[in-house]
N, C-alpha and C positions, 0 to 999 in steps of 0.2 A: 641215607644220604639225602641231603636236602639241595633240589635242582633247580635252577630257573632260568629260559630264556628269552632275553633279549630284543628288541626287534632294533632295526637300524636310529633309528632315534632317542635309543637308550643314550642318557650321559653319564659319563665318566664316573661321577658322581655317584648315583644310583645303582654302579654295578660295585663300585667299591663299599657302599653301602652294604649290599647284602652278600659281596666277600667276607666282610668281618662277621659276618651273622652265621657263616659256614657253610651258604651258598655256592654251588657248582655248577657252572654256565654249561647247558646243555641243550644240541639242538630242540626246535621247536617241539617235533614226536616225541623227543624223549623227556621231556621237563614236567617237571610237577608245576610250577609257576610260569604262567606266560605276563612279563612284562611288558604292554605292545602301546601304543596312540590308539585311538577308536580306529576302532574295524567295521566292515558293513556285518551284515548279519551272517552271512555263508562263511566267514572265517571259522564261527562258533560252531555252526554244523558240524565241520572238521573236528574238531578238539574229542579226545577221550573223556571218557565217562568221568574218570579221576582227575582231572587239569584245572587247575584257577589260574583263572583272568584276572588282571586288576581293571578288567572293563568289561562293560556292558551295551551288550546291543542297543543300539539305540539313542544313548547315551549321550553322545557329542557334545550338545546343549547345556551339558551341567560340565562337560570337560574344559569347551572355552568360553575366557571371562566375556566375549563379547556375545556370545549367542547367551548366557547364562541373565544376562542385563537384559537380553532382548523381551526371555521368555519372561522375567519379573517385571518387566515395562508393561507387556500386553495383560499378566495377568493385574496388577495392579488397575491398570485401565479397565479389563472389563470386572474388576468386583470393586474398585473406589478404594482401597484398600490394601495392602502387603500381610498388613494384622490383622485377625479375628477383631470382632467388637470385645469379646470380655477378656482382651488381655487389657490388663490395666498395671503400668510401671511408675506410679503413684507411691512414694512410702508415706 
């Protein structure tokens, strides 16, 4: 049986999504799948050995669009660049 739970800001959408898939909403302990928002790091302490997250410690920065602009603004700033030099999109 294929499990996954939840956390408060799951949408509608996304649980019927993985209804159709043969998904069975089960609490946190018991789930093979944790679908959560970024969590700080001690959430993942918790988790079993076997449990997927569709997140990562850490992470936040690549979750929302505005910190994800932030971190490509600074790195662009300090290398002159977003692209390597030898990409070349030339045909």
């Amino acid at each position: 049986m294929k499990s996954v739970y939840f956390d408060s800001l799951a949408t509608d959408y996304v649980k019927e999504i993985f209804a159709s898939r043969g998904y069975v909403q089960l609490p946190l302990k018991e789930a093979q799948l944790l679908w959560t928002m970024s969590k700080d790091a001690s959430f993942f302490t918790k988790l079993k050995p076997a449990q997927i997250s569709n997140q990562l410690p850490g992470i936040m920065f690549m979750d929302r669009k505005d910190y994800l602009f932030q971190s490509l603004n600074q790195y662009m700033l300090l290398n002159n660049s977003f692209l390597p030099q030898n990409v070349n999109f030339e045909f």
